[in-house]
N, C-alpha and C positions, 0 to 999 in steps of 0.2 A: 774392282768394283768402285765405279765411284761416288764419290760423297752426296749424300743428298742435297739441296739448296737449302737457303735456312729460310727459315718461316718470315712471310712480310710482315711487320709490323702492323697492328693490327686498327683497322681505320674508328673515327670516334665514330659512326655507325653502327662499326662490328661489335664496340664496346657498349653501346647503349644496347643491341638489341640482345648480349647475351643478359644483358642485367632483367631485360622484359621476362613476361611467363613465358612457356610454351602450353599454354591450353590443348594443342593436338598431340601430344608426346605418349599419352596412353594409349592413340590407336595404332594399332600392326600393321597399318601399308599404307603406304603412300598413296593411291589410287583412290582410297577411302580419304586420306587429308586434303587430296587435293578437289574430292569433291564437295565437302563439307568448306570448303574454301569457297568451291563457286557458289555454294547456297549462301552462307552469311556475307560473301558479298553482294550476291545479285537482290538479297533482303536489304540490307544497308544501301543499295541503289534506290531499290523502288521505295521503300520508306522515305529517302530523300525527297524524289519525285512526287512522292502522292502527297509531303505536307508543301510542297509549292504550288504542283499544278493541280492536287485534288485527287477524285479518284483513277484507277486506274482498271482498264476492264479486265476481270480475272482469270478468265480465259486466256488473256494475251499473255499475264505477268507468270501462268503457270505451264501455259508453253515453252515462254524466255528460256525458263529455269531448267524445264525439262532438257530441250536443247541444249541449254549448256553444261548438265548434266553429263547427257549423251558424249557430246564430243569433249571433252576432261578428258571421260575416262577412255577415249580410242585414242586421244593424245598421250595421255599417262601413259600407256601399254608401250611406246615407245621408249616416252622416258627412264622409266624404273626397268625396261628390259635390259640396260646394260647392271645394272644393281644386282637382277635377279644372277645373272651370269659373275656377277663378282663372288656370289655368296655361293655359289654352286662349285667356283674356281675356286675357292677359298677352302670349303669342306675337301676338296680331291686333293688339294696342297696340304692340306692336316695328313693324307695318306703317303706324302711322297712323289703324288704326282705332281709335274710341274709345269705338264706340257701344252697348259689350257691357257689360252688367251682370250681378252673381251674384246668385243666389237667395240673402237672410239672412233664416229663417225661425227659426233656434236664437237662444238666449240665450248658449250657454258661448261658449269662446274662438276656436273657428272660424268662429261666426257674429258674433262682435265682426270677425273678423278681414275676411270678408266683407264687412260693413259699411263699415271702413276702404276695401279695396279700391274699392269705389262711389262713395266719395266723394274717392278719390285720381283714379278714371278720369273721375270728371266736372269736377274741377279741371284733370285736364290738358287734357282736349278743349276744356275754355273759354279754358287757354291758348291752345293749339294755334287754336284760333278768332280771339283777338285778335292774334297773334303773323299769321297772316294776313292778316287786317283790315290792320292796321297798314301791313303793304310795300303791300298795293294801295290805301292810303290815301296812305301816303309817294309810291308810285309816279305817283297820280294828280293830289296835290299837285306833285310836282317836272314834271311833264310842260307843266303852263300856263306856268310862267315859260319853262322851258329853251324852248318851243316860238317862245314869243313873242318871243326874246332871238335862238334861231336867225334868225326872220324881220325880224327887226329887222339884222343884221350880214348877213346875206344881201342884202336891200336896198341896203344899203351899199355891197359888195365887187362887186356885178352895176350900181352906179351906180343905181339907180331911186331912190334917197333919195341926199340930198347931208347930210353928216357935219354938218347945221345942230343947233343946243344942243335943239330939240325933241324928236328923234330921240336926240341923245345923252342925254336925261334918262331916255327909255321906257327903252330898252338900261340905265340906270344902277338904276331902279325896281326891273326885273328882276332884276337881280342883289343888290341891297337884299330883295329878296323872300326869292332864296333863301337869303339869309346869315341871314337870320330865322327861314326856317324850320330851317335847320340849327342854326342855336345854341339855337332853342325843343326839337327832337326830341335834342340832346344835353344841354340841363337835365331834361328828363322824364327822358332814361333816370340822367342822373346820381342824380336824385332816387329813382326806382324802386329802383334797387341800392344806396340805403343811402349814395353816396358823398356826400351832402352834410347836414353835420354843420350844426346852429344853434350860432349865439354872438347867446342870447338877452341881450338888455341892457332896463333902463327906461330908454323914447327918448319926447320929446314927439315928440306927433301931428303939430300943425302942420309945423315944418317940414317932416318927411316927404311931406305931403300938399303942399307946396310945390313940394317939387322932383318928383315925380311929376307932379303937376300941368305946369309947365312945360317938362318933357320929352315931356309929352301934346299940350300945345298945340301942340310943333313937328311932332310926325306930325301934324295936325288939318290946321294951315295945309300942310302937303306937297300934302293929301288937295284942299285946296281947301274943304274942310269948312263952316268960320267958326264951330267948335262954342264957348260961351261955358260956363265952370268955373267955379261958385262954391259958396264952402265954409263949411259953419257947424256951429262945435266950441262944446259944452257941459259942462265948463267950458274956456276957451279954451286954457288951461293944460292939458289932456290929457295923460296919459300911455299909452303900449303898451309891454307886455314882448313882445319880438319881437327875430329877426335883422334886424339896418336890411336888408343888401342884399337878402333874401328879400321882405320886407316891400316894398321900394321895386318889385319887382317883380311881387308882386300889385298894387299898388294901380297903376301905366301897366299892367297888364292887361288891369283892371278899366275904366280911365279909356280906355284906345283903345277897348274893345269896346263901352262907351258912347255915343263918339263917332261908331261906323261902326254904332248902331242906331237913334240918332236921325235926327231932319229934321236935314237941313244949317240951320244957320244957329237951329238949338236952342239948349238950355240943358242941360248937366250937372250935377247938384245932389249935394254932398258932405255931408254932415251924419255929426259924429262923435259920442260922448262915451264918460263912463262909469257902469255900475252897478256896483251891488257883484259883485264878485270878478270884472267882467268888463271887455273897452273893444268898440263896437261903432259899425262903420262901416257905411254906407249907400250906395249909388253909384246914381242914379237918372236914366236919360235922359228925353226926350218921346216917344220911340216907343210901337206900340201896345202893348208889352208880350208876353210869351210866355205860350203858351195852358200851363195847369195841364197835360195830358198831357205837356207836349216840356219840362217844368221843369228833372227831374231829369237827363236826356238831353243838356243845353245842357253841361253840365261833363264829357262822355266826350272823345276824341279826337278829332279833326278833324270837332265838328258844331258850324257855323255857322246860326244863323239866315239865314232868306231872306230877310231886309231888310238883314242887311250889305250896307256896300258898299266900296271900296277893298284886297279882297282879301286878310282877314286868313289865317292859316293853320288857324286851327280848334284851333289848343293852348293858347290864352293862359287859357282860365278852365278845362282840363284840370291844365294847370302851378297855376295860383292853386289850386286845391280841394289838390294833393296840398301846397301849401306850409304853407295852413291846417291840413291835415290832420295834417302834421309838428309842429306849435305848439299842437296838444292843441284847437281850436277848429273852428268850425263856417263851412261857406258856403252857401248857398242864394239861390231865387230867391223875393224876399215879393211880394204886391200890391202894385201891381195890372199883376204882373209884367213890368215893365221898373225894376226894382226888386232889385238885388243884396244883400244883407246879410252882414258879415263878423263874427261872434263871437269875439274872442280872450282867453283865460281871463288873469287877473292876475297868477297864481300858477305 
């Protein structure tokens, strides 16, 4: 969703006339102000005129008026019809609906305003859409373990399984699952609302890519995997301006989801360096790689590939894009797509 614009400064006009009365502010429609509009002007006209040129015949002055009476209000009725539609979208938006739009067919400030309107009711329905998505993604996530952890302890307590370390490992996985997925959906939302602040530093690559690395390898061997990590920095001596702990957590992200889309018993391949004004990492498994259509798609919320395997939660390159995203740089998937590329600016 993006940011709204910020308010123009406001001109010494706008300032002098909020300071004025509003004498029409008691009446309920516009159609009624703006015709009380053309009476005390079209009076403050002929009053002009009759103390210059005299009288004025009142036939003619109560025609004028009537006339433009008249056409106000078949003009208003245009005017105020996109207003009436705001306030009618607006009541159905208190219900949930969201899927009413106003006609902006003007340029002045009612059809700006319109416009706003449309583009306020289609960010919230996209919220309101993800905000959705989300619990029945949460819900469907937390349902495999809990189901699988119920059946596991149930076995147990009814005797059909005997408390041997095979049984207590599944039961243990499980709940390792869901502490993952709990602490992955409380870093996105941390991150989402702003709460977490960088303490960017210049940190060499290597080690980072070290200890990533070997906190990768212990989920790999968990997994049963046998996935092989190797890493080639140009110049060896690398530097990233970055938060270490953010950073350290895209890169075992980046490095498990590698891990669970290769063959078992593959190869991982790490290649860092840097260009000018940038440092740029690489994370490449032997799988087949991700079709051009499902590229961009891979980094929303809870969408796995269907070559994983060991059950990740579907957040960890959702989390990695918004950490990137925090650090002014870029993530994407390159050819010959099993092929991740991490851009982080130097500056």
């Amino acid at each position: 969703m993006s940011a709204p614009p910020a308010d123009p400064t406001p001109s010494l006009l706008d300032r002098l006339a909020d300071r004025l009365p509003r004498p029409l502010d008691p009446l309920r429609s516009i159609k009624l102000k703006l015709a009380v509009l053309m009476v005390c002007s079209g009076a403050v006209a002929f009053a002009y005129f009759w103390s210059r040129i005299g009288w004025l015949p009142t036939f003619t002055t109560l025609t004028a008026m009537l006339i433009a009476l008249v056409t106000s209000q078949f003009l208003a009725h245009g005017i105020t019809r996109p207003l009436r539609e705001m306030t009618a979208a607006a009541r159905r938006m208190a219900h949930g609906d969201y899927s009413f739009r106003v006609r902006a067919s003007s340029r002045d400030e009612v059809g700006q305003l319109a416009s706003a309107f449309n583009q306020m009711a289609a960010d919230l329905a996209a919220a309101d859409r993800q905000r959705r998505d989300l619990i029945a993604n949460v819900s469907h996530e937390l349902r495999t373990p809990v189901t699988a952890l119920h059946a596991v302890l149930e076995n147990l307590v009814d005797g059909v399984s005997a408390p041997d370390p095979a049984t207590l490992r599944t039961a243990l996985a499980q709940t390792e699952r869901l502490g993952l997925l709990v602490s992955e959906l409380l870093d996105l939302s941390s991150i989402e609302a702003g709460a977490r602040t960088l303490d960017r530093e210049e940190l060499p690559l290597a080690p980072l890519l070290a200890e990533a690395i070997a906190e990768a390898e212990v989920m790999t061997a968990a997994l049963g995997r046998g996935v092989r990590f190797t890493t080639v920095l140009e110049p060896p001596e690398a530097m990233v301006l970055a938060d270490r702990a953010r950073l350290h957590q895209v890169l075992f992200n980046l490095l498990d989801n590698a891990a669970r889309h290769g063959p078992a018993g593959g190869e991982v391949r790490i290649t860092g360096g840097t260009r000018p004004g940038a440092t740029v990492l690489e994370i490449q498994d032997e799988g087949p790689g991700i079709p051009h259509a499902e590229r961009a798609a891979v980094f929303d919320r809870f969408t796995r590939g269907g070559r994983s395997e060991g059950g990740g939660t579907g957040l960890g390159l959702s989390i990695a894009r918004w950490v990137i995203d925090l650090h002014g740089g870029t993530i994407a998937v390159a050819d010959p797509g099993s092929r991740i590329r991490v851009v982080l600016p130097t500056t």
